[in-house]
DSSP file (Angstrom, degrees, kcal/mol; ACC not computed):
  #  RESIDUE AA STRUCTURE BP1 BP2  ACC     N-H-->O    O-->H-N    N-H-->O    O-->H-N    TCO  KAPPA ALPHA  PHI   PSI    X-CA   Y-CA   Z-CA
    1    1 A X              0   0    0      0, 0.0     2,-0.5     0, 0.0     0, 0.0   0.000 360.0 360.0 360.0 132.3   63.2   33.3   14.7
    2    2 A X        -     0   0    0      2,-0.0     2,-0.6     1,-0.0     0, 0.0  -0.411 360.0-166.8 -35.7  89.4   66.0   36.0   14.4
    3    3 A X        +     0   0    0     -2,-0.5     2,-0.3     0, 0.0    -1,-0.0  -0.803  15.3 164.6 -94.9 156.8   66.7   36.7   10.8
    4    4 A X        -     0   0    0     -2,-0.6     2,-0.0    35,-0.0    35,-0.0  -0.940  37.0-109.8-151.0 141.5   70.0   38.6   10.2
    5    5 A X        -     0   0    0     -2,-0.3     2,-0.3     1,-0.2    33,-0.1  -0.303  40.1-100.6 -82.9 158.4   71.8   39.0    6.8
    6    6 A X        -     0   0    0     -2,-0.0     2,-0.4    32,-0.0    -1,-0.2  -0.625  39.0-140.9-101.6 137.3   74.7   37.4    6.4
    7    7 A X        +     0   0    0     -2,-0.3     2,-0.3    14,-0.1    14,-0.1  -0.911  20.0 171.1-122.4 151.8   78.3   39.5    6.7
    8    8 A X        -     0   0    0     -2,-0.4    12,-1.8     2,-0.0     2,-0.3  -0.865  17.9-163.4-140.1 167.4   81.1   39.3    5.1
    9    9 A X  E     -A   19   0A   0     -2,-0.3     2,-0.5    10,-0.2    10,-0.2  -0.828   9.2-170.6-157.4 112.3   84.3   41.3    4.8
   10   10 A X  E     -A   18   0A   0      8,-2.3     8,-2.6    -2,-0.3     2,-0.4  -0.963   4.1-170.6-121.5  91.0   86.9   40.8    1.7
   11   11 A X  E     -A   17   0A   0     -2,-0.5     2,-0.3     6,-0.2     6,-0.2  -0.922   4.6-169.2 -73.5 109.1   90.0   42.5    2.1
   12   12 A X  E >>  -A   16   0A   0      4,-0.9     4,-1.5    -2,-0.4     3,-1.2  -0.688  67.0 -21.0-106.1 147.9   92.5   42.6   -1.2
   13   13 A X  T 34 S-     0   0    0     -2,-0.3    -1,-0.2     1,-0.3    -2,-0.0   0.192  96.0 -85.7  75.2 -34.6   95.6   43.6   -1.1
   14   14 A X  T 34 S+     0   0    0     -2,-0.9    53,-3.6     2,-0.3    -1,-0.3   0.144 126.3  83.9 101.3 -23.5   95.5   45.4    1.8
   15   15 A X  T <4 S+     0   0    0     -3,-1.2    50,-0.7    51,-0.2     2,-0.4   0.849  88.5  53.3 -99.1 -59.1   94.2   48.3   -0.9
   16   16 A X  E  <  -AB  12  64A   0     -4,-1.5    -4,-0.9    48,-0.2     2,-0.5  -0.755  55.7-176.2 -73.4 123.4   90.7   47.2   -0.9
   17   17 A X  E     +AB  11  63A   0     46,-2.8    46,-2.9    -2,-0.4     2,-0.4  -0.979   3.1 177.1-134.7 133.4   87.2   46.3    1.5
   18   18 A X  E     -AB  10  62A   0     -8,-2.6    -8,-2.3    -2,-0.5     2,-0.3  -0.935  12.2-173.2-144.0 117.2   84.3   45.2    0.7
   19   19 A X  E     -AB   9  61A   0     42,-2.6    42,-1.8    -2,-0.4     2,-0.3  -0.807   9.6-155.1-101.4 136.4   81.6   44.5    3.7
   20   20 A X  S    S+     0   0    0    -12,-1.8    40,-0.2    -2,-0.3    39,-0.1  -0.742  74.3  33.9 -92.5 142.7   78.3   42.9    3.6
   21   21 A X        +     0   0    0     37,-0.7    17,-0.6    -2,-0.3     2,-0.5   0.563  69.3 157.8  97.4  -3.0   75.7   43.6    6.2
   22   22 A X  E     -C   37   0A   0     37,-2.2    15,-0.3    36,-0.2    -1,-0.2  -0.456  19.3-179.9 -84.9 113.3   76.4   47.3    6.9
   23   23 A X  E    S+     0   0A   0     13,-1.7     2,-0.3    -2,-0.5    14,-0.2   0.868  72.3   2.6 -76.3 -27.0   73.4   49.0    8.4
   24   24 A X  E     -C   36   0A   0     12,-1.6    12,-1.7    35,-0.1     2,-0.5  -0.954  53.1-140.1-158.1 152.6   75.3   52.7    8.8
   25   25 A X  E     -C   35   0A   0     -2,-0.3    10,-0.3    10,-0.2     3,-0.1  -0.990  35.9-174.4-117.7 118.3   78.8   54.2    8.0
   26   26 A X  E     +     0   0A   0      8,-2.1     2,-0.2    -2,-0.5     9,-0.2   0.231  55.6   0.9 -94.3   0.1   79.0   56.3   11.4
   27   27 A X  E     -C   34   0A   0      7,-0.8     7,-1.1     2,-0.1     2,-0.3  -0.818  66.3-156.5 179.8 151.2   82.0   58.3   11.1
   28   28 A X  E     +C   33   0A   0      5,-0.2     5,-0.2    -2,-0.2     2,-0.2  -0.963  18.8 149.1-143.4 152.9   84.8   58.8    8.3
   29   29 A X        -     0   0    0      3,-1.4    -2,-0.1    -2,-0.3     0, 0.0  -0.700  59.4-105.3-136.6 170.4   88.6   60.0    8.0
   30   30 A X  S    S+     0   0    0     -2,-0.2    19,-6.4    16,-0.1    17,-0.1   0.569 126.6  46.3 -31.0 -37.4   91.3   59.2    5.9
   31   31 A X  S    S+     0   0    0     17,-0.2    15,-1.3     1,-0.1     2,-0.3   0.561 122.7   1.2 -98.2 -33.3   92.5   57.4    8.9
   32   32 A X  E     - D   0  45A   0     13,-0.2    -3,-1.4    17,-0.1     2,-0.3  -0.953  43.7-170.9-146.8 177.7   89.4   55.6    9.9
   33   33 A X  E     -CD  28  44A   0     11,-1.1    11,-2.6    -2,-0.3     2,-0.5  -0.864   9.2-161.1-161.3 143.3   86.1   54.9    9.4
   34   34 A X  E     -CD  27  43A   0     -7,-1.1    -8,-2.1    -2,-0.3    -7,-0.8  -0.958  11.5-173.5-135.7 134.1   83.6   53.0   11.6
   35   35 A X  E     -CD  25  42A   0      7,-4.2     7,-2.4    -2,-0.5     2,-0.5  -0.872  31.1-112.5-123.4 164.9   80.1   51.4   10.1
   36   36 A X  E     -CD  24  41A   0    -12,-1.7   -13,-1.7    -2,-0.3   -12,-1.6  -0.892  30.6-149.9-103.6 138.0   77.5   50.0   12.1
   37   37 A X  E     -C   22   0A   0      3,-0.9   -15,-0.2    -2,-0.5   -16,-0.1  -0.549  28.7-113.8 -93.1 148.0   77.2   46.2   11.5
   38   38 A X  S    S+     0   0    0    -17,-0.6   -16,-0.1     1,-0.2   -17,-0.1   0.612 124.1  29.6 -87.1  -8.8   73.8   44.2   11.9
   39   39 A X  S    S-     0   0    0     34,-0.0    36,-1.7    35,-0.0    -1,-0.2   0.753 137.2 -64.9-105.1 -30.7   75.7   42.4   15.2
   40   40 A X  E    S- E   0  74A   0     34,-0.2    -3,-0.9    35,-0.1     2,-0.3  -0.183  70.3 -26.7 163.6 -80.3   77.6   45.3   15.8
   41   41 A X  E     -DE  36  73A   0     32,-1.1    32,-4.1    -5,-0.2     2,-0.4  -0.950  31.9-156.9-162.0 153.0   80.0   47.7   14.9
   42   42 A X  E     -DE  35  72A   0     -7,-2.4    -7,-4.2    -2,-0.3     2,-0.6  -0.993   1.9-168.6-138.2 132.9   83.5   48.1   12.7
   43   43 A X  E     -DE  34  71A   0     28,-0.7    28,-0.8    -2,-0.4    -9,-0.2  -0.858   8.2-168.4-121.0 106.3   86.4   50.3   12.7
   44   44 A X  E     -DE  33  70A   0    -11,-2.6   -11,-1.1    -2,-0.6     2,-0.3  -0.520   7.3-168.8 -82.4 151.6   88.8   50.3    9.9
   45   45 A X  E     +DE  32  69A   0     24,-2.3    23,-1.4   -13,-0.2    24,-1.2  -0.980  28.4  91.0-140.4 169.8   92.1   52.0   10.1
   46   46 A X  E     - E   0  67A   0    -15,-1.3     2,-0.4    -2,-0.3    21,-0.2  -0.863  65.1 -48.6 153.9-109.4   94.8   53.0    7.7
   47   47 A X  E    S- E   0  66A   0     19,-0.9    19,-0.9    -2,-0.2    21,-0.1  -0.791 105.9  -7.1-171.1 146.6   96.2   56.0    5.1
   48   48 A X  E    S-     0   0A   0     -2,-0.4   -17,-0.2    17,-0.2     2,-0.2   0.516  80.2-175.9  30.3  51.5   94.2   57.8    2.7
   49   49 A X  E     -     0   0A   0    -19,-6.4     2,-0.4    16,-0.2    16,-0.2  -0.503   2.1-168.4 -77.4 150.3   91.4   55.8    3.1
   50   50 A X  E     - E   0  64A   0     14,-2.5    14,-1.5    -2,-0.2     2,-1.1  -0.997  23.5-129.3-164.5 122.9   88.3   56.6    0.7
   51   51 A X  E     + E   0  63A   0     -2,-0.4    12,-0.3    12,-0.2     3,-0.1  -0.648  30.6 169.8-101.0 122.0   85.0   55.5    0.8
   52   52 A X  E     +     0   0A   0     10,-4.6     2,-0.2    -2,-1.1    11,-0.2   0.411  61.3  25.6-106.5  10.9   83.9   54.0   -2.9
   53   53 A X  E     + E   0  62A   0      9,-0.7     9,-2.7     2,-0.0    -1,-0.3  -0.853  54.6 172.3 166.7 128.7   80.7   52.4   -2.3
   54   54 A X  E     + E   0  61A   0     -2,-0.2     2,-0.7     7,-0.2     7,-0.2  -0.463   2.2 175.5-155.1  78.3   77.5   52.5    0.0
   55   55 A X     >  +     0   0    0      5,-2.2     4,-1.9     1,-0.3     5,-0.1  -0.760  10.7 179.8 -91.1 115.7   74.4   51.0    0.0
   56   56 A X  T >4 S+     0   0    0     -2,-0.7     3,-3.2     2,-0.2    -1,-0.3   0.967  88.1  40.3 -59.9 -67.5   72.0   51.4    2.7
   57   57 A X  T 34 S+     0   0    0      1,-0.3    -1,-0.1     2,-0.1    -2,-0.1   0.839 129.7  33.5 -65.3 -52.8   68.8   49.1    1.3
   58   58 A X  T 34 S-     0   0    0      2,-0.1   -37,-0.7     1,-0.1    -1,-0.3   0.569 106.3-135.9 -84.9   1.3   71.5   46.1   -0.2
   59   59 A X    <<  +     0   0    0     -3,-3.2   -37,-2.2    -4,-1.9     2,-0.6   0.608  50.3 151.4  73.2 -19.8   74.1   46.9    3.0
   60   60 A X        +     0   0    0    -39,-0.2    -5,-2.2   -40,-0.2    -1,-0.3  -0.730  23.0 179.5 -55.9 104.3   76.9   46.8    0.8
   61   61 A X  E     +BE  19  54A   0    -42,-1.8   -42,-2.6    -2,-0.6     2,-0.4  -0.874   8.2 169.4-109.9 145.0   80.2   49.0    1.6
   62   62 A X  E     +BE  18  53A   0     -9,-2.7   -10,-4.6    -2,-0.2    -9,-0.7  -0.962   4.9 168.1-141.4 127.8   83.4   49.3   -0.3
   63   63 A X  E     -BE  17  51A   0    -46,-2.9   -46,-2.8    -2,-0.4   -12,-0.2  -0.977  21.1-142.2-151.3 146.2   86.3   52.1    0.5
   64   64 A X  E     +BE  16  50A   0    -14,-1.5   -14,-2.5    -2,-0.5     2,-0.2  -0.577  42.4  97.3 -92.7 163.7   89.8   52.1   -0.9
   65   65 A X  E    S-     0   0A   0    -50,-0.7     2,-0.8   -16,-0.2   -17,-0.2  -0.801  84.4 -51.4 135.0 168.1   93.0   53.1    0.6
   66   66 A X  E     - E   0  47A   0    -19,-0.9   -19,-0.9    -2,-0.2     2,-0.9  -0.779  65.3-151.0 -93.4 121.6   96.4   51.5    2.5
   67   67 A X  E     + E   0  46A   0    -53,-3.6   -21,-0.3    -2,-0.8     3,-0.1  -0.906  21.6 178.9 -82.0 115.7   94.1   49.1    5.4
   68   68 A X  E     -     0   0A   0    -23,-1.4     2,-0.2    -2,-0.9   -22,-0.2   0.519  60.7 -34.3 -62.4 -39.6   96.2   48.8    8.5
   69   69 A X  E     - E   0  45A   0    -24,-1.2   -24,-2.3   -55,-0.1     2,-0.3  -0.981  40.1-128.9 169.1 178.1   93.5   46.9   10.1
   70   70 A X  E     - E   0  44A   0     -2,-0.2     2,-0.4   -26,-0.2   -26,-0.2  -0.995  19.9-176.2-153.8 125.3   89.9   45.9   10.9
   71   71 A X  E     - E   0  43A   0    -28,-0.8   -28,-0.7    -2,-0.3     2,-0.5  -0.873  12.1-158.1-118.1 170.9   88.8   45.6   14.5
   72   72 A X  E     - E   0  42A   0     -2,-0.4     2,-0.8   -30,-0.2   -30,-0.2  -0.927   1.0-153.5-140.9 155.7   85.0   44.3   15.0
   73   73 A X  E     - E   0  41A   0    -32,-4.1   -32,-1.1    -2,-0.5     2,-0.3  -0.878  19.5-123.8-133.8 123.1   82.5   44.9   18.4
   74   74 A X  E     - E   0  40A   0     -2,-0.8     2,-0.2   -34,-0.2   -34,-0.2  -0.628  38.6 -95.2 -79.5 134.4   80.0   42.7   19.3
   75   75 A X        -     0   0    0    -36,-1.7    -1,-0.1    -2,-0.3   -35,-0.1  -0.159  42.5-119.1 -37.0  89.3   76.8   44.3   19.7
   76   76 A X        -     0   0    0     -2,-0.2     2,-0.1     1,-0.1    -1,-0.1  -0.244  29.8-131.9 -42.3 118.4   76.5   45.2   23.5
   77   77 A X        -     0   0    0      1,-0.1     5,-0.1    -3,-0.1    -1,-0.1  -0.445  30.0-101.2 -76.7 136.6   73.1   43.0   24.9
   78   78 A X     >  -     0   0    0     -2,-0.1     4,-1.6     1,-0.1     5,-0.1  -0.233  35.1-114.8 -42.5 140.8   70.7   45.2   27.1
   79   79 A X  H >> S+     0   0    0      1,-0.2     4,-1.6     2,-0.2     3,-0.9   0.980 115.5  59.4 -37.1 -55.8   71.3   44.4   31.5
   80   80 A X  H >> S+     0   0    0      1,-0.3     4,-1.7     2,-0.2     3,-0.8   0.892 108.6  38.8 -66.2 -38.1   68.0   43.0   31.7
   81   81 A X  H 3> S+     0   0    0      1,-0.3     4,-1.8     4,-0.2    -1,-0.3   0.830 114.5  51.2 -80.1 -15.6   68.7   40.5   29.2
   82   82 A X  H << S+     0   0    0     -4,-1.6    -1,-0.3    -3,-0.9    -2,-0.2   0.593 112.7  55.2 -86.4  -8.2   72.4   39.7   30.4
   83   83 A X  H << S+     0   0    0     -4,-1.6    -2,-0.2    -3,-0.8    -3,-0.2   0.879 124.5  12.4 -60.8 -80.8   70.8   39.3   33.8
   84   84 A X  H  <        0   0    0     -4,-1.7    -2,-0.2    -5,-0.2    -3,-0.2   0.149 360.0 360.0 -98.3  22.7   68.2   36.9   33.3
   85   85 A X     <        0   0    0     -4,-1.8    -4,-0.2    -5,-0.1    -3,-0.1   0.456 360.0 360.0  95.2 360.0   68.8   35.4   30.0
């Protein structure tokens, strides 16, 4: 069986995020920042954004900053398996 940690994603305020589950932080700005997710991938956007916490081995990420928004992307499946199951 397929284990995968459980994620979660706590936005306060609009001022705060804190994500569970994050295998990689893959890119940063002020304006955005994209982690890789254990399903797939997340792009935050917003102002003066700041990243305040990052653990690879517990997968726990935290950044401050005004959040505009959160988009998420499911993990693309290989052809062969979206062919034949």
């Amino acid at each position: 069986m397929d284990e995968t940690r459980l994620m979660t994603a706590l936005i306060e305020q609009q001022k705060k995020i804190t994500v569970t589950g994050v295998e990689s932080v893959d890119s940063f700005s002020p304006q955005q920042i994209t982690i890789t997710l254990e399903g797939g991938r997340a792009q935050i956007s917003g102002e003066r954004l700041k990243i305040t916490d990052f653990s690879k081995t517990s997968g726990k990420f935290a950044a401050v900053g005004e959040i505009a928004g959160v988009r998420f992307f499911k993990k693309k499946e290989k052809l062969g398996k979206r062919l034949f199951g």
